[in-house]
N, C-alpha and C positions, 0 to 999 in steps of 0.2 A: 783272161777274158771274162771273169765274172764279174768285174767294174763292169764292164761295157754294157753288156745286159743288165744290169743293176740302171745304172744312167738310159739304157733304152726304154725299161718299162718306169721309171720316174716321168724320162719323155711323154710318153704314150698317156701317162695318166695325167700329167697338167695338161696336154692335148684336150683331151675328155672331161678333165674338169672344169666347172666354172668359174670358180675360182683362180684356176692357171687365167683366165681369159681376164677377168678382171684385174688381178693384179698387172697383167701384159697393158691393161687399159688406164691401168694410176701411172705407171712406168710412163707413158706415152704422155701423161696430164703432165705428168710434175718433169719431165725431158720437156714441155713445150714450152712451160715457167723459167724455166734455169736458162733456155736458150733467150727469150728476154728479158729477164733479169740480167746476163750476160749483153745484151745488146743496150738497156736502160745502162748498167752500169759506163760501158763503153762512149756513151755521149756524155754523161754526166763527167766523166774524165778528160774527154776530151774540153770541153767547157771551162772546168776546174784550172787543166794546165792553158789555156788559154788566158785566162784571169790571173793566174799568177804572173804568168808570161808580160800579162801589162802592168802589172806590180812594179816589177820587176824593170821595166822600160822607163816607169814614172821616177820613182827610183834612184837610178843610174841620171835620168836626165835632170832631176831637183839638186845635183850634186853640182 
């Protein structure tokens, strides 16, 4: 049991720090980029394969 207490008073003290707190608040910044950066990428892909998709149609039918 002395991890646990070792891990409680860590808790306790980024709790209390401000530091704990701002870093919980970059976390929170850069988690709200990556979710659209993930969303930006997502349409950009979809778009992409869409555009090949008629490539591909033009293509097949110039034959």
């Amino acid at each position: 049991m002395p991890c646990f207490h070792a891990l409680r008073r860590l808790a306790f003290r980024l709790i209390d720090s401000r530091r704990g707190a701002t870093a919980v608040e970059y976390g929170l910044i850069v988690a709200v980029i990556v979710l659209a950066m993930l969303g930006a990428l997502n349409n950009v892909a979809g778009v992409t394969i869409g555009m090949w998709g008629n490539v591909s149609t033009k293509v097949v039918n110039a034959r």
